[in-house]
PDBQT receptor file of N, H, CA, C and O in Angstrom, charges set to zero:
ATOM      1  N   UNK A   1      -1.930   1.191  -2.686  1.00  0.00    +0.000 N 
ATOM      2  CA  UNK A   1      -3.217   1.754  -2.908  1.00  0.00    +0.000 C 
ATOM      3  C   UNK A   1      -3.837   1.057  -4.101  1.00  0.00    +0.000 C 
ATOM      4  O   UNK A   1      -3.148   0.358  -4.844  1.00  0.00    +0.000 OA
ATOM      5  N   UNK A   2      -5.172   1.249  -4.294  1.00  0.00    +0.000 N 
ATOM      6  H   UNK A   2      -5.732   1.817  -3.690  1.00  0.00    +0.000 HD
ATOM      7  CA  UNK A   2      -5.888   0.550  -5.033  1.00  0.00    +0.000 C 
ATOM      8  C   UNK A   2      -7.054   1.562  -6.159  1.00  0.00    +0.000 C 
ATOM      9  O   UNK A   2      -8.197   1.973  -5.962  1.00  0.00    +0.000 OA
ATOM     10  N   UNK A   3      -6.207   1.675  -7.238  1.00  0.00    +0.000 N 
ATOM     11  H   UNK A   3      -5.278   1.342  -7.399  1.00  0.00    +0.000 HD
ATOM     12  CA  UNK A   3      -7.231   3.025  -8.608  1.00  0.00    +0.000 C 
ATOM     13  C   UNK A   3      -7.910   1.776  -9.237  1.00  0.00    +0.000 C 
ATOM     14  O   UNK A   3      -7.472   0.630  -9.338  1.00  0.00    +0.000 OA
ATOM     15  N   UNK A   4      -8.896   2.217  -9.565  1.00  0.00    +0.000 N 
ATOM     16  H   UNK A   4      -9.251   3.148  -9.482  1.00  0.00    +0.000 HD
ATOM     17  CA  UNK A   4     -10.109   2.019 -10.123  1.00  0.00    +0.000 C 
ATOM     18  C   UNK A   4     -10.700   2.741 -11.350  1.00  0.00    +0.000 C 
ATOM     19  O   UNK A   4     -11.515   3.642 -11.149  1.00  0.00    +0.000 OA
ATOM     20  N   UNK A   5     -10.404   2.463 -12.401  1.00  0.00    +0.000 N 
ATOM     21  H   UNK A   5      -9.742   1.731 -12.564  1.00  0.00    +0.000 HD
ATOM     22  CA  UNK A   5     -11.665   2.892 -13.897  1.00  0.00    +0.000 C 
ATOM     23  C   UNK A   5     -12.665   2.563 -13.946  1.00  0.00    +0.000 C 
ATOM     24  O   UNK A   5     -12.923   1.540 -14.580  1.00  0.00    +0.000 OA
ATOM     25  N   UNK A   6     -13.929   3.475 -13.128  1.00  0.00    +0.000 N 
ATOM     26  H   UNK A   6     -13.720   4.306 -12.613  1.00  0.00    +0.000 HD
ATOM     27  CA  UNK A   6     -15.046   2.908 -13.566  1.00  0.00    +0.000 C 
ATOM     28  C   UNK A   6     -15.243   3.510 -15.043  1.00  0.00    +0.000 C 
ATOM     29  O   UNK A   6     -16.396   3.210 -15.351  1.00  0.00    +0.000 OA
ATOM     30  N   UNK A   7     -14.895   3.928 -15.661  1.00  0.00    +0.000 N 
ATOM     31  H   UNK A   7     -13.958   4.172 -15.411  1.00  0.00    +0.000 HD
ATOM     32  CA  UNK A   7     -15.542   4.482 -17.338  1.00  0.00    +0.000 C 
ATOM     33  C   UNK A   7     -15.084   3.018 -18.116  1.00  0.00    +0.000 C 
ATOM     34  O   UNK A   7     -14.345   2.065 -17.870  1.00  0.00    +0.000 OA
ATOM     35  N   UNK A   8     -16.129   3.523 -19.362  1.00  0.00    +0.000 N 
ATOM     36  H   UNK A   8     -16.730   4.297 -19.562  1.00  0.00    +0.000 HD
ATOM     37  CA  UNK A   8     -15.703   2.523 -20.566  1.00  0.00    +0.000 C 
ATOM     38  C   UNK A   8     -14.087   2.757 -21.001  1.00  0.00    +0.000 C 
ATOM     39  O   UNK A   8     -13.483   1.910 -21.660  1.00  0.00    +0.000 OA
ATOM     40  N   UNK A   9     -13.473   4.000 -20.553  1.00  0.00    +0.000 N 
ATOM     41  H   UNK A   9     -13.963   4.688 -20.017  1.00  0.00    +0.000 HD
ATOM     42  CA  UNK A   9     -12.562   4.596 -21.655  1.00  0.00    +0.000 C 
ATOM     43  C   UNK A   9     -11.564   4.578 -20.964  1.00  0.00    +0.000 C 
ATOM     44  O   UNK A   9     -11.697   4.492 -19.743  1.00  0.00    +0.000 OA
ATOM     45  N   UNK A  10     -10.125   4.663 -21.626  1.00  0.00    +0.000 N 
ATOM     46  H   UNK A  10     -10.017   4.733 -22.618  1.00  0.00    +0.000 HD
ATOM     47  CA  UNK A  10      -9.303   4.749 -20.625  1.00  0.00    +0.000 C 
ATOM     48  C   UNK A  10      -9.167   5.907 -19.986  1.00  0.00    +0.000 C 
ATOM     49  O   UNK A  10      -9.676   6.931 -20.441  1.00  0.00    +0.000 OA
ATOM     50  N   UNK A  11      -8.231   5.889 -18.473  1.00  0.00    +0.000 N 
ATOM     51  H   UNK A  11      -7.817   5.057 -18.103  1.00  0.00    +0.000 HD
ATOM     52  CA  UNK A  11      -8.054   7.074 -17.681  1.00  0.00    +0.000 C 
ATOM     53  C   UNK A  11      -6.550   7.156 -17.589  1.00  0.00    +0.000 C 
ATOM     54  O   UNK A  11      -5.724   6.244 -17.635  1.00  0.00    +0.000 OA
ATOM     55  N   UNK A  12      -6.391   8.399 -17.456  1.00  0.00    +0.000 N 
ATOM     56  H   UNK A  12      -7.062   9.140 -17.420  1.00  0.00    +0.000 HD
ATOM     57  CA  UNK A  12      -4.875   9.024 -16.752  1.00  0.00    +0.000 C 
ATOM     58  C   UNK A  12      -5.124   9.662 -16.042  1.00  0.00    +0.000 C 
ATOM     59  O   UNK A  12      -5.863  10.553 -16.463  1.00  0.00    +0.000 OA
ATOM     60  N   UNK A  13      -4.839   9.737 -14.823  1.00  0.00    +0.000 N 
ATOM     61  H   UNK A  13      -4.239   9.014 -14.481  1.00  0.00    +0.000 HD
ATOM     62  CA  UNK A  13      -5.048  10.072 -12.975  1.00  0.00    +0.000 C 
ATOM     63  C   UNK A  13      -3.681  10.582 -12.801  1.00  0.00    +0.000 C 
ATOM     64  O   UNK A  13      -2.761   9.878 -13.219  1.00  0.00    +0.000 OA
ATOM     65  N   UNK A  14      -3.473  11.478 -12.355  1.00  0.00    +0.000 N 
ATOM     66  H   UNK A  14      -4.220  12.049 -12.015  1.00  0.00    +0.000 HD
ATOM     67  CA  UNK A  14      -2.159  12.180 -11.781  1.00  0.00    +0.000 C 
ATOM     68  C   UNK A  14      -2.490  12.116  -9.986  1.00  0.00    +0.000 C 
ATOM     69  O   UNK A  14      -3.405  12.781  -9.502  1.00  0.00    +0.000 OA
ATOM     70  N   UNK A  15      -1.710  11.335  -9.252  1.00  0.00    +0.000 N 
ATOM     71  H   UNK A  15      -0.966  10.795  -9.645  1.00  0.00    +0.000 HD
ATOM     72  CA  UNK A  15      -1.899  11.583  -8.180  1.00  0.00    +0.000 C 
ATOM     73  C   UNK A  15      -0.994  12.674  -7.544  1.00  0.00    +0.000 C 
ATOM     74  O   UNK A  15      -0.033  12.870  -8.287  1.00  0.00    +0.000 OA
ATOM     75  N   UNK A  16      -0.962  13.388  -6.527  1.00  0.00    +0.000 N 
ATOM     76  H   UNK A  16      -1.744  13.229  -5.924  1.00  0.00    +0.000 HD
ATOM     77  CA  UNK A  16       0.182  14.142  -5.841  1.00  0.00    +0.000 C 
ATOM     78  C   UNK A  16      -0.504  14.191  -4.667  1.00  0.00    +0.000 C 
ATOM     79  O   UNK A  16      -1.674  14.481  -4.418  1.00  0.00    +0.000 OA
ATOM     80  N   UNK A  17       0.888  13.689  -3.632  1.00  0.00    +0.000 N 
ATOM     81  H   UNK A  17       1.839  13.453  -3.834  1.00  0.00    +0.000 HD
ATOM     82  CA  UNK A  17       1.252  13.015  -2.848  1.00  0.00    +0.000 C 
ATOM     83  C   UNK A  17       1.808  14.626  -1.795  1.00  0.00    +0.000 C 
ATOM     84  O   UNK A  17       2.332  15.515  -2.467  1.00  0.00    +0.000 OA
ATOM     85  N   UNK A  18       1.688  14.829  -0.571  1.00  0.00    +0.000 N 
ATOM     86  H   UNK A  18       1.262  14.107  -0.026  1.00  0.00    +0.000 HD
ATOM     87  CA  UNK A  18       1.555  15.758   0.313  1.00  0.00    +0.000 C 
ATOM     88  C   UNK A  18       3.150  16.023   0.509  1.00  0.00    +0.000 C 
ATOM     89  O   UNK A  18       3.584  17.101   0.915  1.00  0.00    +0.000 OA
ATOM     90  N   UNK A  19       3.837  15.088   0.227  1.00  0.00    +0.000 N 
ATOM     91  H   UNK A  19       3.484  14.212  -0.103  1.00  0.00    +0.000 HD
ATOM     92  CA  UNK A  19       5.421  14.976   0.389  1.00  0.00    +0.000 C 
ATOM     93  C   UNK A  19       6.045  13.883  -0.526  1.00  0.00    +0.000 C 
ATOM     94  O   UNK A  19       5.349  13.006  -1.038  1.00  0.00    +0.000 OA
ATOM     95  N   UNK A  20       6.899  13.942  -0.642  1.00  0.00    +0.000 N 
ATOM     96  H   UNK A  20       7.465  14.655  -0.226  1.00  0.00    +0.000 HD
ATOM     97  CA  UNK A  20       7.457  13.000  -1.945  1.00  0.00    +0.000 C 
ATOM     98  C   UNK A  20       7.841  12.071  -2.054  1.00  0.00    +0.000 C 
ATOM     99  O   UNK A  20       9.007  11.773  -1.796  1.00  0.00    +0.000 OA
ATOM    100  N   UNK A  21       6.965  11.298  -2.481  1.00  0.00    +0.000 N 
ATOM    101  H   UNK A  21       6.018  11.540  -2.690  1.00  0.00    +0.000 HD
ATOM    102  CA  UNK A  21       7.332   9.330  -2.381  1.00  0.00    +0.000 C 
ATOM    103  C   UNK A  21       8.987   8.831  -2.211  1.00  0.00    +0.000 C 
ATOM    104  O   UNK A  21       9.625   9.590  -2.941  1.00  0.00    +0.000 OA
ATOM    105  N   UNK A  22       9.564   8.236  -1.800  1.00  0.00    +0.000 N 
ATOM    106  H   UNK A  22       9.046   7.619  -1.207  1.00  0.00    +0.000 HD
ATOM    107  CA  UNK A  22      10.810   7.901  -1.851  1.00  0.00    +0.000 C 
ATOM    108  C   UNK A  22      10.750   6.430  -2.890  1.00  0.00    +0.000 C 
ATOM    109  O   UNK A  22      11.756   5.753  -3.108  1.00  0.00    +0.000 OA
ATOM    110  N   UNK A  23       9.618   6.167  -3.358  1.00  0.00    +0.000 N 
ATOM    111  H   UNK A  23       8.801   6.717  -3.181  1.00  0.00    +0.000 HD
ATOM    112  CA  UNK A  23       9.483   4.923  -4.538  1.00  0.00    +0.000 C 
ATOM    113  C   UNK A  23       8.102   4.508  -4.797  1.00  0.00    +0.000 C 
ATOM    114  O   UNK A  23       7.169   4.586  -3.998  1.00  0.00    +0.000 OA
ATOM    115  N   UNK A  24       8.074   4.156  -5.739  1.00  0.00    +0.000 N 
ATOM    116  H   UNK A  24       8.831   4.092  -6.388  1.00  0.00    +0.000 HD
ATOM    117  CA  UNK A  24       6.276   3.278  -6.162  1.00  0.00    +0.000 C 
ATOM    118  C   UNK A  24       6.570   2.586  -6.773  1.00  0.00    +0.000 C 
ATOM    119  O   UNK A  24       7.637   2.732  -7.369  1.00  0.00    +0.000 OA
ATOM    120  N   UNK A  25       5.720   1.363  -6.973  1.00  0.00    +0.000 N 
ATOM    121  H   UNK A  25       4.853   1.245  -6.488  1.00  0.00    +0.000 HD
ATOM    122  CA  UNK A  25       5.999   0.317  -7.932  1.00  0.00    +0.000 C 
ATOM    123  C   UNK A  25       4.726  -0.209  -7.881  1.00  0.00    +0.000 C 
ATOM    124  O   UNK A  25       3.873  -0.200  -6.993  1.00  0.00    +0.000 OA
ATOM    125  N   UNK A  26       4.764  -0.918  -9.601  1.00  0.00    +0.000 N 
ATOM    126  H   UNK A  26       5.457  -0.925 -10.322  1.00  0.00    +0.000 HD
ATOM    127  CA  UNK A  26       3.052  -1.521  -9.676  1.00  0.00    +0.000 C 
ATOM    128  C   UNK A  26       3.390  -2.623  -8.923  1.00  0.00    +0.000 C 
ATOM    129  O   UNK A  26       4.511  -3.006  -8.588  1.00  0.00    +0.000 OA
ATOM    130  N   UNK A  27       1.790  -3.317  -8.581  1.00  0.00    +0.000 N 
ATOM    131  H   UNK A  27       0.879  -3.006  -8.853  1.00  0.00    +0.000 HD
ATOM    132  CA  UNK A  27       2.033  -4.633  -7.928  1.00  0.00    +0.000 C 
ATOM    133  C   UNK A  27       0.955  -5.417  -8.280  1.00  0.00    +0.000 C 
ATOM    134  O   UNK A  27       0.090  -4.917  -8.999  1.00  0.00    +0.000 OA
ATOM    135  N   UNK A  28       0.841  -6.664  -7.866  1.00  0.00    +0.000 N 
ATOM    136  H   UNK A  28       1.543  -7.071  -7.282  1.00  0.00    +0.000 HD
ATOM    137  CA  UNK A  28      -0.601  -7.416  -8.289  1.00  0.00    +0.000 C 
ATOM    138  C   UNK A  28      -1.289  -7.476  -7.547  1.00  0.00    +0.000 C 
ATOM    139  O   UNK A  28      -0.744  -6.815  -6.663  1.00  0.00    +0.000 OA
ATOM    140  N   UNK A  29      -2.491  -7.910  -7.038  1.00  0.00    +0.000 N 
ATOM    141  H   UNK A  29      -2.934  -8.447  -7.756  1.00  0.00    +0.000 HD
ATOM    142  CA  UNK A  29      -3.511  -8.331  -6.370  1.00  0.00    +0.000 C 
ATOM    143  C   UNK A  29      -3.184  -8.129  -4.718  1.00  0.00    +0.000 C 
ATOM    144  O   UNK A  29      -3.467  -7.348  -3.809  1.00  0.00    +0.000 OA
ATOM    145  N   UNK A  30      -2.383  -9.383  -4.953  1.00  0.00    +0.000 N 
ATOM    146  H   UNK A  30      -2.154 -10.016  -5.691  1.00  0.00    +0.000 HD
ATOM    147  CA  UNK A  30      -1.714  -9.618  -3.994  1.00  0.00    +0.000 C 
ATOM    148  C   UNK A  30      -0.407  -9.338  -3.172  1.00  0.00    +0.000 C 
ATOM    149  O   UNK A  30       0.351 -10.084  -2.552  1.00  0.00    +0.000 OA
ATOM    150  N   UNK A  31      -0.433  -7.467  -3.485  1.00  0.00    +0.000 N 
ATOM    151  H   UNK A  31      -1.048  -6.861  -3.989  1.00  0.00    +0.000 HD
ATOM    152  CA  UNK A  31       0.363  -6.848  -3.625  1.00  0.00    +0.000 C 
ATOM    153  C   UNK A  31       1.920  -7.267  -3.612  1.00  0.00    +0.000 C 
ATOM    154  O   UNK A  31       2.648  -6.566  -2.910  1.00  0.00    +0.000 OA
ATOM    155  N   UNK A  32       2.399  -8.147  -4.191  1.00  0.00    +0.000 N 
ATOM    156  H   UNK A  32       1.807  -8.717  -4.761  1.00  0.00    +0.000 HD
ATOM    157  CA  UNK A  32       3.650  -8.567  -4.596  1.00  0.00    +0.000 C 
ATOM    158  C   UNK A  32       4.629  -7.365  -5.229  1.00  0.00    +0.000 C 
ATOM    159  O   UNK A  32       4.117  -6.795  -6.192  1.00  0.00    +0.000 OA
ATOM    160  N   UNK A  33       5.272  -7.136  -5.039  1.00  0.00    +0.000 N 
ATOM    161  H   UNK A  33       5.688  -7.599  -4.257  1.00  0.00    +0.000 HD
ATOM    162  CA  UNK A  33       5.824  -6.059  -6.087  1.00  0.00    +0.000 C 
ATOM    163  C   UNK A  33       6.650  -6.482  -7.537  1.00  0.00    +0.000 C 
ATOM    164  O   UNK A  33       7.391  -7.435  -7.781  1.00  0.00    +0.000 OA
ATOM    165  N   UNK A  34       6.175  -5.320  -8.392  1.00  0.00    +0.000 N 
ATOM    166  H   UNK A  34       5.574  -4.546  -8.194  1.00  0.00    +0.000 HD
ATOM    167  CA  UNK A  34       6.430  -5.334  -9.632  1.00  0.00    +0.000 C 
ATOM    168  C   UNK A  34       7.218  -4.430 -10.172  1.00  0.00    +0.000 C 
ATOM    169  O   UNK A  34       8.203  -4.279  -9.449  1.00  0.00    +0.000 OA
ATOM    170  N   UNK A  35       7.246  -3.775 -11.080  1.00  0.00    +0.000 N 
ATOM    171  H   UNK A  35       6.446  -3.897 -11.668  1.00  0.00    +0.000 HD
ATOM    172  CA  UNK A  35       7.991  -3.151 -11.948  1.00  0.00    +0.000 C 
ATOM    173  C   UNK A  35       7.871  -1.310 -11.356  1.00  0.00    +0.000 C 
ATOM    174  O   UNK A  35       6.863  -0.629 -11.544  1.00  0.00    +0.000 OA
ATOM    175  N   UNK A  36       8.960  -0.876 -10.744  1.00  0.00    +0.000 N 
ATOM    176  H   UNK A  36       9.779  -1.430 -10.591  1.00  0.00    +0.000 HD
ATOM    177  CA  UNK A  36       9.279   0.639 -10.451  1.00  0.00    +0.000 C 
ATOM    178  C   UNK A  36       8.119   1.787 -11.898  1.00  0.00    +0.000 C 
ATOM    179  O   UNK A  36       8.113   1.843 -13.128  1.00  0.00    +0.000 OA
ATOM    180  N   UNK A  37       7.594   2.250 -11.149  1.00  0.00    +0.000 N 
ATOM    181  H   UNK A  37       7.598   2.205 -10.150  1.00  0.00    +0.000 HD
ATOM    182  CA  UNK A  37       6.914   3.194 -11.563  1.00  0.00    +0.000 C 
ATOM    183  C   UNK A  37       7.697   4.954 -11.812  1.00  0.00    +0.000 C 
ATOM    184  O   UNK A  37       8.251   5.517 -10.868  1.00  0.00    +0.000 OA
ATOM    185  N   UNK A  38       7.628   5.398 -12.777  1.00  0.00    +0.000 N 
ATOM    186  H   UNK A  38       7.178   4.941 -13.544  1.00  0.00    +0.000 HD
ATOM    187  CA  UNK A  38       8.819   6.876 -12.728  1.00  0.00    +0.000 C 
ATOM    188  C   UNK A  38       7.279   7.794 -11.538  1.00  0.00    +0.000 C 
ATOM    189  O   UNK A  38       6.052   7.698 -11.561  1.00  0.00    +0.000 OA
ATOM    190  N   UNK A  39       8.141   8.493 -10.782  1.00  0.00    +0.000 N 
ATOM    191  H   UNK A  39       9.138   8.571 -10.764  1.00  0.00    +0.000 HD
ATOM    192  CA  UNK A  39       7.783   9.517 -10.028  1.00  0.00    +0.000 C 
ATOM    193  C   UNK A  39       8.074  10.955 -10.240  1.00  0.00    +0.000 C 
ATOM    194  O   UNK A  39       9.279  11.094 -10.448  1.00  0.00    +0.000 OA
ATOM    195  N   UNK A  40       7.347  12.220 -10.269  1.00  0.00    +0.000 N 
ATOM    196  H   UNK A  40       6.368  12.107 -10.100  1.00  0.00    +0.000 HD
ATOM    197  CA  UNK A  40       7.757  13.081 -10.994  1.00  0.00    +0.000 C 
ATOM    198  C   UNK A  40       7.639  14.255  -9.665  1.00  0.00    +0.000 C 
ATOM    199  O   UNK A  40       6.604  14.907  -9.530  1.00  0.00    +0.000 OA
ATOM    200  N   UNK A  41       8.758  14.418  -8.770  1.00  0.00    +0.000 N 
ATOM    201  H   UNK A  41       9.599  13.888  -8.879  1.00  0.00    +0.000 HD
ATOM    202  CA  UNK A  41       8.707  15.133  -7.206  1.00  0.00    +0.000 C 
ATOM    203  C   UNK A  41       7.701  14.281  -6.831  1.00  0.00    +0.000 C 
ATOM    204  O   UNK A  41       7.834  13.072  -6.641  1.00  0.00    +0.000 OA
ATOM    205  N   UNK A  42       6.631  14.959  -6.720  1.00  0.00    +0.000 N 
ATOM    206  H   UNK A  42       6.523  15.941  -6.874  1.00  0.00    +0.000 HD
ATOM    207  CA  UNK A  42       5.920  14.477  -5.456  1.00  0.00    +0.000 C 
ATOM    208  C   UNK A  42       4.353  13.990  -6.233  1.00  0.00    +0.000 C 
ATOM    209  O   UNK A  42       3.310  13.665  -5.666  1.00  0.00    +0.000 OA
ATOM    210  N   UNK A  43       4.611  14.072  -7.555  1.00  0.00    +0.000 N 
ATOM    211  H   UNK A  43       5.458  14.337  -8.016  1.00  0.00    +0.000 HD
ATOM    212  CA  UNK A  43       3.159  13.128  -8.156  1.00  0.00    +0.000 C 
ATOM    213  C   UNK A  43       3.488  11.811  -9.535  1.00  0.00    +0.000 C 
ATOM    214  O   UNK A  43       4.439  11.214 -10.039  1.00  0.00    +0.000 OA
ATOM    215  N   UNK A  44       2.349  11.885  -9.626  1.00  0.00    +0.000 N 
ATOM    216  H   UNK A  44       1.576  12.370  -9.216  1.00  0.00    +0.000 HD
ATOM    217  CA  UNK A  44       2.607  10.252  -9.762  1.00  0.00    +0.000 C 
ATOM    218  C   UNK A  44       1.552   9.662 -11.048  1.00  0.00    +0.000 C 
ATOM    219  O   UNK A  44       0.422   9.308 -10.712  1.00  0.00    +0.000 OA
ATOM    220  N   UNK A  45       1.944   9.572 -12.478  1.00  0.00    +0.000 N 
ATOM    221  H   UNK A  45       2.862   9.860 -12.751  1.00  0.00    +0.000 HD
ATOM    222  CA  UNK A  45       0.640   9.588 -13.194  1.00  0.00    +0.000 C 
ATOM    223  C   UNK A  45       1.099   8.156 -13.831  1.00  0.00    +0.000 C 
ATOM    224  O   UNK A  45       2.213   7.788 -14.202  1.00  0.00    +0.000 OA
ATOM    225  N   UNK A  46      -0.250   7.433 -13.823  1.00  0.00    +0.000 N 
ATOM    226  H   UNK A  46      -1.155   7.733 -13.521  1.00  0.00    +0.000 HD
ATOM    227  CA  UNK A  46      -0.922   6.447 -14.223  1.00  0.00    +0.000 C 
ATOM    228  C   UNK A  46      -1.508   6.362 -15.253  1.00  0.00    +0.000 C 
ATOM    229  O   UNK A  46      -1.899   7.427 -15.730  1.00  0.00    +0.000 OA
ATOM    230  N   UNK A  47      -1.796   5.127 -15.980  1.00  0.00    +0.000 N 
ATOM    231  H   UNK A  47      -1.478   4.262 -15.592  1.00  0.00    +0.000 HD
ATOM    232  CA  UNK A  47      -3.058   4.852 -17.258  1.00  0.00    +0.000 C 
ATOM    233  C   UNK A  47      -3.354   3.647 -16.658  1.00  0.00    +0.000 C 
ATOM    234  O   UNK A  47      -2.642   2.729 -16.252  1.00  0.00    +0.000 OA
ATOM    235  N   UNK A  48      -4.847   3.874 -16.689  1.00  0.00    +0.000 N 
ATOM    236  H   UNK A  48      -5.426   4.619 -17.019  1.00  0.00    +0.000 HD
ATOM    237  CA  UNK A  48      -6.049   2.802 -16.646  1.00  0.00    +0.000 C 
ATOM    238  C   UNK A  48      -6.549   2.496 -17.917  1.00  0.00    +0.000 C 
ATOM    239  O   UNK A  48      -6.792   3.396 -18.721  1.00  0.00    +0.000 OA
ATOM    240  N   UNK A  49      -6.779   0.962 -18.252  1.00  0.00    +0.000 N 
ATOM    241  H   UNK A  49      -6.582   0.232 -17.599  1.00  0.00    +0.000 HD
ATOM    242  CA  UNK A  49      -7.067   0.637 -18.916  1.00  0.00    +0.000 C 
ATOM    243  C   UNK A  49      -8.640   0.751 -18.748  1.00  0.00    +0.000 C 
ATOM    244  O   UNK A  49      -8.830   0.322 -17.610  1.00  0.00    +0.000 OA
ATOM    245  N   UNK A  50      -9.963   1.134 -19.330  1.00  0.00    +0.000 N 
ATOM    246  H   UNK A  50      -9.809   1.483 -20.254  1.00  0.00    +0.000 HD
ATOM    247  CA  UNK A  50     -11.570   0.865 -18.913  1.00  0.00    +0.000 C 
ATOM    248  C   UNK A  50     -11.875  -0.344 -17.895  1.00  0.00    +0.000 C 
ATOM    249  O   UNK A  50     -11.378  -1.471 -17.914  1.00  0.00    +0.000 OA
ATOM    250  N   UNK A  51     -12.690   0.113 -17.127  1.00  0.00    +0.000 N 
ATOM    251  H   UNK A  51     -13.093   1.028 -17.112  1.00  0.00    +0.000 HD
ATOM    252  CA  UNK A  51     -12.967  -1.003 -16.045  1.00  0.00    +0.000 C 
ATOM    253  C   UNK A  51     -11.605  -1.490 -15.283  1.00  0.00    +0.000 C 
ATOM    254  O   UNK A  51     -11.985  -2.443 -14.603  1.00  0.00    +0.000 OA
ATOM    255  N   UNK A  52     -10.460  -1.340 -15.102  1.00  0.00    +0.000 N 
ATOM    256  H   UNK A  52     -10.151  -0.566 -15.654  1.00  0.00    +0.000 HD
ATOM    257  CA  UNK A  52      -9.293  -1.738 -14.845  1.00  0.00    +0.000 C 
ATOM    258  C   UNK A  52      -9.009  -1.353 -13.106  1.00  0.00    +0.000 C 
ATOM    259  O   UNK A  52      -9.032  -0.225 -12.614  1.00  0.00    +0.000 OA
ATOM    260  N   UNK A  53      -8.777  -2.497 -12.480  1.00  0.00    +0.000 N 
ATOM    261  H   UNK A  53      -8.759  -3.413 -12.879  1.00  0.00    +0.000 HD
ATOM    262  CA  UNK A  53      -8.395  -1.855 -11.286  1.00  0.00    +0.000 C 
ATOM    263  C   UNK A  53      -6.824  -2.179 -10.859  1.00  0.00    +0.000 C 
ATOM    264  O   UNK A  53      -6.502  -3.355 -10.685  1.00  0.00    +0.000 OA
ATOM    265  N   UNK A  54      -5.869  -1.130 -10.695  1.00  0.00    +0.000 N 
ATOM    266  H   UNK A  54      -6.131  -0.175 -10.836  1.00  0.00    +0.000 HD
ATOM    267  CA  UNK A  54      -4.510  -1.279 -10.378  1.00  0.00    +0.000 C 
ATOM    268  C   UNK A  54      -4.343  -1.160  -8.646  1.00  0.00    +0.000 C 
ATOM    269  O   UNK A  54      -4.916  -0.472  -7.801  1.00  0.00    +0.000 OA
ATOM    270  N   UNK A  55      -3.438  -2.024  -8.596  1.00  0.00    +0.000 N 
ATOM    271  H   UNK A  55      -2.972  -2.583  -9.282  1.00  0.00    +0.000 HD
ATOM    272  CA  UNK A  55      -2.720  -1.768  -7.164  1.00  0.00    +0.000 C 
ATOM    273  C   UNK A  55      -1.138  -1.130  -7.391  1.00  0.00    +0.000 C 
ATOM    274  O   UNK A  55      -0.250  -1.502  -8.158  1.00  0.00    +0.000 OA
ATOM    275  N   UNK A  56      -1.166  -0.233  -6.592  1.00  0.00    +0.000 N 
ATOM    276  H   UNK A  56      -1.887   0.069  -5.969  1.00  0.00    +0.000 HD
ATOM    277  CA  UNK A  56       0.219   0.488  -6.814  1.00  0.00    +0.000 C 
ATOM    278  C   UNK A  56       0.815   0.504  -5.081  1.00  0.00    +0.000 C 
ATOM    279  O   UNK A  56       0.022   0.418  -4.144  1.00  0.00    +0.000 OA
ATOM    280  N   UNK A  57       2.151   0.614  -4.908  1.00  0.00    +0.000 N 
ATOM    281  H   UNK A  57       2.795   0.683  -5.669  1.00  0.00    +0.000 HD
ATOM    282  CA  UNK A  57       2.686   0.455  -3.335  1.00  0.00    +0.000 C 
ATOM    283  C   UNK A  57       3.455   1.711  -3.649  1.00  0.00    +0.000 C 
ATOM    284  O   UNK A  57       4.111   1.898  -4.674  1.00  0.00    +0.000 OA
ATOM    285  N   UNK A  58       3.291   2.590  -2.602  1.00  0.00    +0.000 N 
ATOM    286  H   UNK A  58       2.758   2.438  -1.770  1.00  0.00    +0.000 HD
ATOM    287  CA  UNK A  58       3.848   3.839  -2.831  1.00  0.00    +0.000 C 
ATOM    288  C   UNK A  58       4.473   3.725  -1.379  1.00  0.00    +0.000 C 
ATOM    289  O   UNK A  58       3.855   3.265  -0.419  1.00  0.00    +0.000 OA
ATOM    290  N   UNK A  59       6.329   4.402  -1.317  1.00  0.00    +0.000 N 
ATOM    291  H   UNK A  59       6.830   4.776  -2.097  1.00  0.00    +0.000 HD
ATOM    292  CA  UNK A  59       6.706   4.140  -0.392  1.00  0.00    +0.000 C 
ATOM    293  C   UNK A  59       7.531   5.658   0.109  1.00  0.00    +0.000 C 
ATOM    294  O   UNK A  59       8.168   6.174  -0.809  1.00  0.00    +0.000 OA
ATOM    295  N   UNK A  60       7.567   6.276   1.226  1.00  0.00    +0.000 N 
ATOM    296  H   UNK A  60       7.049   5.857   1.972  1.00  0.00    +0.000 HD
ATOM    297  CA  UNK A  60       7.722   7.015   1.929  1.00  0.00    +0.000 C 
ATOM    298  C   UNK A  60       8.990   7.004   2.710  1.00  0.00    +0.000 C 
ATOM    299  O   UNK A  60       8.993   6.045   3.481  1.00  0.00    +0.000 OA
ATOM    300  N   UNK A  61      10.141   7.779   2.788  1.00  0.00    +0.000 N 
ATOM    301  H   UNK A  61      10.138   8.558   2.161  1.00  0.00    +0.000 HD
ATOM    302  CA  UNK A  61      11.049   7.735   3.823  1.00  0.00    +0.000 C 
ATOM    303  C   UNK A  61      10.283   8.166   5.158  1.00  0.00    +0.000 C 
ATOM    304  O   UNK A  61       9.233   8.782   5.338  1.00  0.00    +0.000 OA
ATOM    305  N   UNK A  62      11.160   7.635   5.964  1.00  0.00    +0.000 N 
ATOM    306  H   UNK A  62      12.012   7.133   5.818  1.00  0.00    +0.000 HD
ATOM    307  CA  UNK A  62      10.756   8.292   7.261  1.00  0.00    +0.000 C 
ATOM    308  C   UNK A  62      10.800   9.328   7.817  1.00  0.00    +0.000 C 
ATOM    309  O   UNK A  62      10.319   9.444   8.944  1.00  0.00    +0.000 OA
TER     310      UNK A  62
């Protein structure tokens, strides 16, 4: 998925997720994967830097 800061300021976004990720990890652009993100049950909080747009891969058991 793809968060977005439109403010000047930074943001912290808590996402929660309908059922509970089995992993997330940041990624780049080009969604490559990066560095494991902590998951807390079933949400998921972030910092945006102002103007900052993150890609995150959030992954689901079956």
């Amino acid at each position: 998925m793809r968060l977005q800061n439109l403010s000047s300021k930074p943001a912290s976004p808590t996402l929660t997720f309908a059922q509970r990720p089995a992993g997330a990890r940041a990624a780049d652009p080009l969604e490559h994967p990066g560095d494991p993100l902590p998951l807390d049950g079933k949400a998921l909080s972030v910092t945006l830097k102002p103007r900052e747009i993150r890609t995150i891969l959030v992954r689901f058991a079956s």
